[in-house]
N, C-alpha and C positions, 0 to 999 in steps of 0.2 A: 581864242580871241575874246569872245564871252567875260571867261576868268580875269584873262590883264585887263580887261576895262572896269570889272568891279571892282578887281582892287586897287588898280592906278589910275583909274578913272579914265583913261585912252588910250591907244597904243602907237607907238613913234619910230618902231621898228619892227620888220620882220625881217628874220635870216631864216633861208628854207634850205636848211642841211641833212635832210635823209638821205641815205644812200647807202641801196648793196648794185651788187654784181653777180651774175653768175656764169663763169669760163663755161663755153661750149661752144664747139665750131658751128656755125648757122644752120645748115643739115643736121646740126642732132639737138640743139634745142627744142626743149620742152615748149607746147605753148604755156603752162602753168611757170615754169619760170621765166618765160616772157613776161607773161601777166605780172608776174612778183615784181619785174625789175621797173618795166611799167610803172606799176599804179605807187611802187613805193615814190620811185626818184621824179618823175613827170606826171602824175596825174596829184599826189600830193602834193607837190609844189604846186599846181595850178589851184588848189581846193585851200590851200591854205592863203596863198595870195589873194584870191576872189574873197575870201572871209576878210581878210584885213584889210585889203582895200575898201570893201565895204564903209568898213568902220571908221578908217582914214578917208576917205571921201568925208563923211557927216561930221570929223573933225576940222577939216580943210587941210589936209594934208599929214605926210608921213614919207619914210624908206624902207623899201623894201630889195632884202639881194640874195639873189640866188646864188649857192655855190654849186657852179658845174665842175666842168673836168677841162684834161688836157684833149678828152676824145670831144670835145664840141664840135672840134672841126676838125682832129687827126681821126682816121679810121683804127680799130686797135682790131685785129685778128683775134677772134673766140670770145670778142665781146661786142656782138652784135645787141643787145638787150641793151647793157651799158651805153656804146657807144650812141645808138639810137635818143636813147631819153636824156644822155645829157645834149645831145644835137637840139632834143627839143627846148630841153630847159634856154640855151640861149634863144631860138625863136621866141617862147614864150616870155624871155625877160622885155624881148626889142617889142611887142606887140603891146604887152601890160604897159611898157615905157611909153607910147604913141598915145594909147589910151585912157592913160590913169595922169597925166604929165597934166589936165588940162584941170587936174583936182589939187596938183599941188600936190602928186604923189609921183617921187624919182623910184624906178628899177631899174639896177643892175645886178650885173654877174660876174664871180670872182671864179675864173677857172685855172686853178693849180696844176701843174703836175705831178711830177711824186712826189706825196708826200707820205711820212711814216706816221704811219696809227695804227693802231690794236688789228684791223684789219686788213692792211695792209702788210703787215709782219707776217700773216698767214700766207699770203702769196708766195716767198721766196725766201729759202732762209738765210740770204744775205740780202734783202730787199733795198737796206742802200747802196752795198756796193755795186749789186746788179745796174741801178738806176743813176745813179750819180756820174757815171763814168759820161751817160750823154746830155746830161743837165748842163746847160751855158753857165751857172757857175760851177759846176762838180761837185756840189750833193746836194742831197734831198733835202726838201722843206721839211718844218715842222705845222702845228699848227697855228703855235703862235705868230710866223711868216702870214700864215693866212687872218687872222685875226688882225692884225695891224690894217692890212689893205680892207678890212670890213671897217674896223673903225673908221678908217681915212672915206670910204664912199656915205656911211652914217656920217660923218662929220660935216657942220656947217661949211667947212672949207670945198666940200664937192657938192655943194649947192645947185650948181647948175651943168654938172653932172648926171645923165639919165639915158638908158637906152645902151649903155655899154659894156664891154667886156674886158676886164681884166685878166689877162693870162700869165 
């Protein structure tokens, strides 16, 4: 945050896109990969939000939006870690939203389902066909699917817009 404000003088968005996973039935996870999935996807997104908001508060405002998942609110088997932190990441978009709203700073949350990326290819080595067959339109996203709906929540036109979840 620091960096964008000396060189653009403030900062007018944050997008909080970290994210791993690690497959393991609940009985045989690691606490260390707990911890990883953890502190990557939900305890970062919190430290990074808290820093920009900061900064966006002393400017009078900003957006901020978290990219969760399809698990915010589906349970996924052997991603207890996952499904957890992005559970939280929506809690913590609705709280930031209640609390930050009074500075003239919007949070929301964009939570995709499948979508294909470099890590997500790892998973299954037909990972669209697998996925597409139960997607409401029958196949998977890409990223640019989710870029557009970050624009549109960044954009003047979801102004008053805050506290929500796009899935």
């Amino acid at each position: 945050v620091q960096t964008v404000v000396e060189h653009f003088g403030r900062i007018d968005l944050l997008v909080n896109n970290a994210g791993t996973q690690v497959w393991a039935p609940l009985l045989e996870l690691s606490e260390a990969d707990w911890d990883l999935v953890i502190d990557t996807n939900l305890k970062g997104c919190f430290l990074c939000t808290q820093a920009a908001a900061r900064q966006m508060r002393q400017q009078g405002g900003g957006g901020i939006i978290n990219i969760g998942s399809g698990c915010n609110k589906v349970p996924f088997p052997e991603l207890v870690s996952y499904t957890a932190s992005k559970g939280g990441i929506e809690m913590l978009t609705k709280v930031s939203a209640l609390e930050l709203g009074p500075f003239g700073i919007r949070v929301n949350c964009v939570a995709p389902g499948a979508i294909e990326v470099e890590r997500t290819k790892l998973e299954r080595a037909d990972y669209a066909g697998t996925w597409s067959r139960i997607t409401p339109l029958r196949r998977i996203g890409t990223p640019a699917d989710i870029g557009q709906t970050v624009v549109l929540l960044a954009s003047p036109e979801a102004s008053f817009i805050t506290g929500q979840t796009v899935g």
